[in-house]
Structure formats: structure tokens, C-alpha cells
C-alpha positions as CSV (number, residue, x, y, z in Angstrom):
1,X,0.0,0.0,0.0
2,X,1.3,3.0,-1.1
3,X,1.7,6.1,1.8
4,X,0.3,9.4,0.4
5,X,2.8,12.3,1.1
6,X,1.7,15.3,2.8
7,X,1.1,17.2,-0.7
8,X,-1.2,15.3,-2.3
9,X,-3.7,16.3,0.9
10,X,-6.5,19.3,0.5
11,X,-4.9,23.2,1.8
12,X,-6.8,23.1,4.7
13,X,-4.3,20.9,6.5
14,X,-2.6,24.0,7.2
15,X,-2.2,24.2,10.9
16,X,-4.1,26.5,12.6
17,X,-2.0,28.4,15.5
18,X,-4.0,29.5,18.9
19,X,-1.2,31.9,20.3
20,X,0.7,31.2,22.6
21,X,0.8,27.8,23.3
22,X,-1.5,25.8,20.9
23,X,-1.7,24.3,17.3
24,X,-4.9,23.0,15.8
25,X,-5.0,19.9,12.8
26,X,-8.1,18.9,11.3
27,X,-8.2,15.5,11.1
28,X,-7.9,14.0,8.0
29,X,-10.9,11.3,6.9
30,X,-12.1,9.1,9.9
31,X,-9.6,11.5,12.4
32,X,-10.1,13.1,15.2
33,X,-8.8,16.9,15.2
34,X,-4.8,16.6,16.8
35,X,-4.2,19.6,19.0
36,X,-0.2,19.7,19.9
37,X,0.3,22.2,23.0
38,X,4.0,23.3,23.9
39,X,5.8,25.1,26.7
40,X,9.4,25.2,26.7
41,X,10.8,21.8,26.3
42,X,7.2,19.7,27.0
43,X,4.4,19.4,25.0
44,X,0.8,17.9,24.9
45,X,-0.7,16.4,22.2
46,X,-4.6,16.5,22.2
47,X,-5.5,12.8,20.8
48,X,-4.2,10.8,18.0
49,X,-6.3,10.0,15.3
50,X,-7.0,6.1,13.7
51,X,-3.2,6.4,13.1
52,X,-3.6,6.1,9.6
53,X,-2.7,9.7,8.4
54,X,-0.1,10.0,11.3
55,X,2.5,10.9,8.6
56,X,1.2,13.8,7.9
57,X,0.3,15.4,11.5
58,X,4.3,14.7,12.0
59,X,5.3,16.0,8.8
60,X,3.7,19.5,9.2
61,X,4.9,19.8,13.1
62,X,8.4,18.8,11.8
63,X,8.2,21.1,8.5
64,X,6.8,24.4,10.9
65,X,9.6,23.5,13.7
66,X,6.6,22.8,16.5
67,X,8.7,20.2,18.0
68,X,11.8,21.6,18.1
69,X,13.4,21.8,21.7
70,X,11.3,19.2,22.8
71,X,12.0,16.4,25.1
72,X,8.9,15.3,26.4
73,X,5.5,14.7,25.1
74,X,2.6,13.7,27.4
75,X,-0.5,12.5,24.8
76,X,-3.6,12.6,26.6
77,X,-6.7,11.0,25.0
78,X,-10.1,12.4,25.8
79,X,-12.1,9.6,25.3
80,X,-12.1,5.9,24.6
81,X,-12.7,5.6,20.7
82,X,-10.6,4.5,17.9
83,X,-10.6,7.1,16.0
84,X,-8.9,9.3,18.6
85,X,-6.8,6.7,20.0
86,X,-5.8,4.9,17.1
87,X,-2.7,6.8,16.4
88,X,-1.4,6.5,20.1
89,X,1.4,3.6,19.8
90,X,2.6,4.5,15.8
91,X,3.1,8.5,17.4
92,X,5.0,7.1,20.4
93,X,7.2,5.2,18.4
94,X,7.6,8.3,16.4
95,X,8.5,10.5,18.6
96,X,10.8,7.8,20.9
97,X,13.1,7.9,18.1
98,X,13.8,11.4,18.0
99,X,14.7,11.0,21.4
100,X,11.7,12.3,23.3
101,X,10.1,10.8,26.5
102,X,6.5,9.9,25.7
103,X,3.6,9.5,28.7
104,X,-0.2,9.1,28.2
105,X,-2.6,10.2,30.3
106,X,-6.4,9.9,30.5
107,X,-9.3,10.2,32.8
108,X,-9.1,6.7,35.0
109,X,-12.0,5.2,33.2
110,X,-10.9,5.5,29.7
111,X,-7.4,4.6,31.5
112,X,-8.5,1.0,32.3
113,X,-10.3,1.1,28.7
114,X,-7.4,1.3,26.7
115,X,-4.8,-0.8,29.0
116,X,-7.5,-3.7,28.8
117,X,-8.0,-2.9,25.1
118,X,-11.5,-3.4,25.4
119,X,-12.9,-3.5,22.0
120,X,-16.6,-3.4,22.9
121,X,-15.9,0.6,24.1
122,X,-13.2,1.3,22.0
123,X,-14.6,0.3,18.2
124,X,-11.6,-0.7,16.6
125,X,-13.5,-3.4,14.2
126,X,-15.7,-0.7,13.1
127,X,-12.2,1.0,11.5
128,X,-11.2,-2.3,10.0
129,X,-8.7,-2.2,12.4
130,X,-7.3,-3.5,16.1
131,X,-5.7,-1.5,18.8
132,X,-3.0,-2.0,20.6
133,X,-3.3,-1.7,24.1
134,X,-1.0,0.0,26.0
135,X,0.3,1.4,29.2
136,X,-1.6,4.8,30.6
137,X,0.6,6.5,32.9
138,X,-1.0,9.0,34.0
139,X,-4.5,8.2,35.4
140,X,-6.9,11.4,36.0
141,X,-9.5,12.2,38.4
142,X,-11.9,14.7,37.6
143,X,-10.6,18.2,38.8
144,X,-7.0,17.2,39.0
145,X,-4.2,19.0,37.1
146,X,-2.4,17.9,34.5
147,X,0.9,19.4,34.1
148,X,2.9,20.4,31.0
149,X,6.1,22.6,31.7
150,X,4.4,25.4,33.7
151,X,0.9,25.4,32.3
152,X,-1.6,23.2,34.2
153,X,-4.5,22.1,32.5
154,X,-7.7,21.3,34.7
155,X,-9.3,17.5,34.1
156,X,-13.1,18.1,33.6
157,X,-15.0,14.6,33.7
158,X,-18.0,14.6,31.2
159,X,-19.5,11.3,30.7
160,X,-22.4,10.9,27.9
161,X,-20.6,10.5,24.9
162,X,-18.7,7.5,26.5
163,X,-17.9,6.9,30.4
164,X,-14.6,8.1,30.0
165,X,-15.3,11.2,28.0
166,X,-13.6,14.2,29.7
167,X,-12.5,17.7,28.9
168,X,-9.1,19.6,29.5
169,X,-9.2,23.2,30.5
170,X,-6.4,25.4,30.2
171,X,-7.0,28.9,32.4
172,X,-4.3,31.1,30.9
173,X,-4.2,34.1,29.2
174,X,-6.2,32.4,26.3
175,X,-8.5,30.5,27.9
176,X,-9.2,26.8,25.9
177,X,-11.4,24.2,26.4
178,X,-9.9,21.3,24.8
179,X,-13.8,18.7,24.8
180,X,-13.0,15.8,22.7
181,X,-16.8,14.7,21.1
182,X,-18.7,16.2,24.2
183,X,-19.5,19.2,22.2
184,X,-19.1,20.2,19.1
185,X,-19.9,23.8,17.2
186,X,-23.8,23.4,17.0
187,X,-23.7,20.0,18.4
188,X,-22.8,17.0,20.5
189,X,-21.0,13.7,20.2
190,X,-23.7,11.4,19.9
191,X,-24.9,8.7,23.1
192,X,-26.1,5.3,21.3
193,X,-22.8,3.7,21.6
194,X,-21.4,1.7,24.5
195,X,-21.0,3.3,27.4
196,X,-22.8,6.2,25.9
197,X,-25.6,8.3,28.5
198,X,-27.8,11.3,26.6
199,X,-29.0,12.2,30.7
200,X,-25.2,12.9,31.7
201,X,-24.4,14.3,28.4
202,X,-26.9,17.1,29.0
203,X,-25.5,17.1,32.9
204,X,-22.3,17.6,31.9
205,X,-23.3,20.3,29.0
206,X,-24.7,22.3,32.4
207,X,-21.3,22.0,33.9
208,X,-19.1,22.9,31.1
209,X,-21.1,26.1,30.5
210,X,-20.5,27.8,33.9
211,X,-16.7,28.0,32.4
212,X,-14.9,31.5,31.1
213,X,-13.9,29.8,27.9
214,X,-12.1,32.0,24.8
215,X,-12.4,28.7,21.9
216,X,-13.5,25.5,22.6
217,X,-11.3,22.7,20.8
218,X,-13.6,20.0,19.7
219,X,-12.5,16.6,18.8
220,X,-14.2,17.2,14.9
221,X,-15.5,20.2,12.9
222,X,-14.2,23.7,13.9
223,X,-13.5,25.6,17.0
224,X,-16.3,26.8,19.0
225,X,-15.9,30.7,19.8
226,X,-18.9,31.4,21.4
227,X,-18.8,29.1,24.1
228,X,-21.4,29.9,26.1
229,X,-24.2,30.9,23.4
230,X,-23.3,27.4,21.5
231,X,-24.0,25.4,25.1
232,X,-27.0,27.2,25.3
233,X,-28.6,26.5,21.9
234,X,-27.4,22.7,21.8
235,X,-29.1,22.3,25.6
236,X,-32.2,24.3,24.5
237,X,-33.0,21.1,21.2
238,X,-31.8,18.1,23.8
């Protein structure tokens, strides 16, 4: 099978840069949005994709220099589907052999989910695909911090989508809600897949609304700007 280079992909793969810390990358087919977040020499990345396009997510960060200085990379997956965790074990090897320490982290429940590689939540088959499972080192509880040189980024648990499903916050001078397939620009991720819960979707909708949010940074489509307003509409249809 033949790997695609990164030219032969549409424009709007250019990265999309949320000064001063963050870098936005639509996902490409079946991906989730990657969202790479860097202060001094760590860095976050925001999901993975299915893995298959991972080629070109690394070529752009290495062509615009977002890696450069470095040395360690905490991936943190906001939910327990393929199609954001797919791409998890081909982007640690990636980045191991440039040298850089690799950690995951997720909220406990999608934790257990992806160590156990349980199939049934995660939906590799439906990819044509298997997943790999794989150590999670860092295991979150709701409202603890997760650390990435000196920017902490709050752990917001929001089940309905899947158990798992949580939020990162990052309260800095650009304030960023990183929400996976909780919410989306007009919508939500949708509830009739395992684990899935359309009563603590719309509970956690409530909670993620009381936040000071300047872009919300879904897990698909575009970023949601007014935060607030957008909560508001999608809660007033569920």
C-alpha cells in the first residue's frame, strides 16, 4: 500500500495556530482533530487520530519546527474511541526515536479502557482495524491537574458520549477548552454507543457552560468561539 505524502492532501491541513501555546490539525478522513500544545521543552498532544494519516500530522509539526526543543510529550486521549486513539502507539514510536520521553494520560476510566484494550468501548473493528493496548501512565480524576512545563491544564470529567469522556481546561491568558466529542460547534457527540448516557451528556453540557472559555477545541469540525451561546442553543433542542 502505497503512503500518500503530505502534498497530495487538501490546503486546509494547514495548521491553525491559537497563540501562545497551541496548534490546531483537522483531522484528515475518519480522524479526530490533533491539537499539539508546547511550553518550553514539553508538549501535549490533544489525541491521535485512527493512526492512519499520522505521517502527515508529523510532517507538518516537523516542517513548521513545533517540536523543536522538545524532550517530552505527554498524549492525553479524551475519550475511549478509535478514532482518537488509534494513532497512540505509531506516534510514540515516532517520537521515541527522536529522542523524546513519551507519557499518556487519561481520565481513570478510559485509562482502564485502553490498558485492557477493550474492544466493545473502543470500536476498533468498526475501522477495520485493532488496537494495541497500551500502558496509561497517568491516570486522571476529575478536577485534578495535568501538568505540561508550567501550564496546568484542569481534568473536567464529562461522561455521555462514552464513560470516559472528559474535557481539559487550560485557564491562561487564552482561555481553551480542549472537549474531545462532548461538544461540538452546533452540536454533541452522539450517546447510542457503549457506554454512551444522553442524561449525563446534558448534565455535563450544564457544567461545562458555567466556564470562562475564549475557543473551545472539539474533537471534529471547527473551533467553537462562542462558548457559552453554543452550550446554550445545543441544551435548548436536547
Amino acid at each position: 500500500m502505497r503512503i500518500s505524502s503530505i502534498e497530495e492532501f487538501p490546503r486546509e491541513l494547514v495548521p491553525v495556530e491559537i497563540p501562545p501555546h497551541t496548534v490546531m490539525l483537522r483531522g484528515i478522513g475518519w480522524d479526530s482533530n490533533v491539537y499539539l500544545v508546547k511550553d518550553g521543552s514539553e508538549a501535549l498532544i490533544v489525541d491521535t487520530g485512527t493512526g492512519v494519516n499520522w505521517h502527515v500530522y508529523t510532517e507538518i509539526w516537523e516542517r513548521e519546527g513545533y517540536l523543536n526543543g522538545v524532550e517530552k510529550v505527554t498524549i492525553f486521549n479524551t475519550h475511549e474511541h478509535f478514532d482518537h486513539v488509534g494513532g497512540n502507539s505509531v506516534l510514540k514510536d515516532w517520537l521515541e526515536g527522536k529522542g523524546i520521553k513519551v507519557l499518556f494520560a487519561a481520565h481513570e476510566v478510559t485509562a482502564k479502557t485502553l490498558e485492557k484494550g477493550d474492544d466493545y468501548v473502543i470500536l476498533a473493528y468498526s475501522y477495520g482495524r485493532k488496537f494495541e493496548p497500551g500502558k496509561v501512565d497517568i491516570h486522571l480524576k476529575d478536577g485534578e491537574i495535568l501538568r505540561i512545563g508550567s501550564l496546568g491544564l484542569e481534568l473536567i470529567h464529562t461522561p455521555g458520549h462514552t464513560a470516559g469522556s472528559s474535557c481539559l481546561y487550560l485557564n491562561d491568558e487564552v482561555k481553551l477548552m480542549f472537549t474531545g466529542d462532548t461538544v461540538f460547534k452546533g452540536t454533541v457527540g452522539r450517546t447510542d454507543l457503549p457506554t454512551g448516557n444522553g442524561w449525563k451528556l446534558q448534565e455535563s453540557l450544564e457544567r461545562l457552560r458555567d466556564y470562562d472559555v475564549d475557543f473551545g477545541l472539539p474533537g471534529h469540525g471547527w473551533v467553537i468561539k462562542d462558548w457559552r451561546k453554543n452550550i446554550d442553543e445545543i441544551l435548548g433542542w436536547l
